[in-house]
N, C-alpha and C positions, 0 to 999 in steps of 0.2 A: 753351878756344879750339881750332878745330880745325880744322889745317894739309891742307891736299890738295897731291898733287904736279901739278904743270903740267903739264902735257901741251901739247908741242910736235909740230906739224902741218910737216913738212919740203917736202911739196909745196906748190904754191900753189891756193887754195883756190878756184873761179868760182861766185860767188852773183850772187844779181838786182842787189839796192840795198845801199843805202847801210847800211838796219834788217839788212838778213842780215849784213853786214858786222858787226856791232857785237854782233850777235848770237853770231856762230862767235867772234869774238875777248871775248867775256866766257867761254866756254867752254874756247877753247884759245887757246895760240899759235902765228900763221899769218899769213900776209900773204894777201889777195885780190885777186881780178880782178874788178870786176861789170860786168854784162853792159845793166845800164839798159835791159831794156826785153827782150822778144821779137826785135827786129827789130837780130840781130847784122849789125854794119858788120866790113871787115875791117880795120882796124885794132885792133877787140876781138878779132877771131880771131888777127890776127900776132902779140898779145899773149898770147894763150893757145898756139900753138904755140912760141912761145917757152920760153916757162916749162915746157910740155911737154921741149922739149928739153932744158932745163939744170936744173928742178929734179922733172918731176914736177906732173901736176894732177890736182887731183880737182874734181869737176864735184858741186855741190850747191846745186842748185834746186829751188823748190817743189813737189811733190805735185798740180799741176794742168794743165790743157792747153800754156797759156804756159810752164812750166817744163820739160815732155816737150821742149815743140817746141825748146828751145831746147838741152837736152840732145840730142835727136838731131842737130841743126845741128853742136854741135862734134863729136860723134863722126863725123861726116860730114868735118869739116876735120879732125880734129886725130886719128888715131887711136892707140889704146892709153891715153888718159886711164883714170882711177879713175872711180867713180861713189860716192857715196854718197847713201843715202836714207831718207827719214822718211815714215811714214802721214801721209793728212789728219786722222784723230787727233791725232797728236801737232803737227802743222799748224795746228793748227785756233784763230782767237782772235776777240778777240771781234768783230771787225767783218770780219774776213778769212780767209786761208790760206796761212801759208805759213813760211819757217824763220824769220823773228824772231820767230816765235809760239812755237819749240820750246824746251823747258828746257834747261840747259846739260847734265846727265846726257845726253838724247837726242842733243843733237847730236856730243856727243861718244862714243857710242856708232856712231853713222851714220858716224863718217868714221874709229874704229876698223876698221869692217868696211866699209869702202868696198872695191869688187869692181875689177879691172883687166880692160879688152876685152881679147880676145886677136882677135887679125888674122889667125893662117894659118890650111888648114884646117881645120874641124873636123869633120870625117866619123864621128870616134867617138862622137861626142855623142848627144844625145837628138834624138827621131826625132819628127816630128807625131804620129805613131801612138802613142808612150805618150804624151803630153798628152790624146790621144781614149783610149784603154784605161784612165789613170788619173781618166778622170770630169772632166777640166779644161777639158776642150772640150765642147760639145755638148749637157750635161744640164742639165735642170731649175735642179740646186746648184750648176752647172761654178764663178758667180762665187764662193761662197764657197769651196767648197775651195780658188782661187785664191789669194783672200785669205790665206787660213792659210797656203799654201804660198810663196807669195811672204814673206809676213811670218818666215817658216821660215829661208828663203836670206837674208833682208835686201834684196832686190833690187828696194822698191818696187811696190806694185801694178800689174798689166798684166793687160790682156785677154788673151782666147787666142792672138791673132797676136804681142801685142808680149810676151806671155811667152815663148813659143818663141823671136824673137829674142834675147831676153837671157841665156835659157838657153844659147842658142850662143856670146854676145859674149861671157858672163864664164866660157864654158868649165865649163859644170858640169857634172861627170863622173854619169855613171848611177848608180856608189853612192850617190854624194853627194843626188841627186834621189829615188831609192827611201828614204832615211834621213830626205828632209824631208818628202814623204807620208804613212810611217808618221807623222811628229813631229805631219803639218795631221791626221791621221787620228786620232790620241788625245787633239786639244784638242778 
């Protein structure tokens, strides 16, 4: 027989439905908030800066348009949340897309390395210009090297615009981004 340790999730967790719910909790323990739908009410939101407040959120939504959009909506209300995130890979089932689909390994993985915005400036950051100099932007391959680099940082797939914002929200420092291009650059 063979025993795994529990892994306890201290923040509270924002999935879609009811399946993500059941999903992250066969994985770990955590309590959630789900968001039933794209079209956040605020009373979903006063419930998630709540929880922000007192315990802590990490924001894990699907891998598709309706999950971005709904992820950008709280970081718009509620700032400084976590984010964690999963490919449509590991997304991906048989009739759908999205985190009831993910194995409990993955998800627990994804909310290990869940990233935190940061909200003051960040002027030291990464610049459009190494996104364009690093081949991310503009070229032919820009989407794959993405891929690999994003999958590098854990941050979710994005395009060249919503990569650069992420890059700034979760504060990721220039070594840190040169260390994940070499990483997309030798797979």
């Amino acid at each position: 027989m063979v025993f795994t340790e529990e892994l306890v999730v201290k923040e509270i967790i924002v999935v879609e439905g009811r399946e993500d719910t059941a999903a992250v909790q066969r994985a770990v323990k955590a309590e959630t908030i789900e968001t039933r739908g794209s079209a956040l009410n605020e009373e979903t939101i006063g419930m998630i800066r709540q929880a922000q407040a007192l315990r802590g959120v990490i924001v894990f939504t699907d891998p598709d348009f309706p999950g971005e959009k709904i992820r950008k909506q709280i970081s718009e209300a509620v700032p400084g949340v976590k984010h964690a995130f999963i490919t449509q890979a590991e997304a991906r089932g048989k009739k759908d897309l999205g985190v009831e689909n993910a194995s409990v390994r993955t998800i627990r993985r994804a909310l290990t390395a869940a990233k935190a915005e940061w909200t003051e400036e960040m002027s030291e950051l990464i610049s459009w210009e190494m996104l364009v100099d690093a081949g991310l932007i503009g070229e032919a391959d820009s989407r794959s090297k993405r891929i690999k680099l994003c999958e590098s940082l854990g941050i979710g797939y994005c395009n060249g615009k919503q990569l650069y914002k992420r890059l700034r929200m979760f504060r990721i420092e220039r070594e840190q981004f040169k260390r994940a291009i070499e990483e997309a650059n030798r797979t």
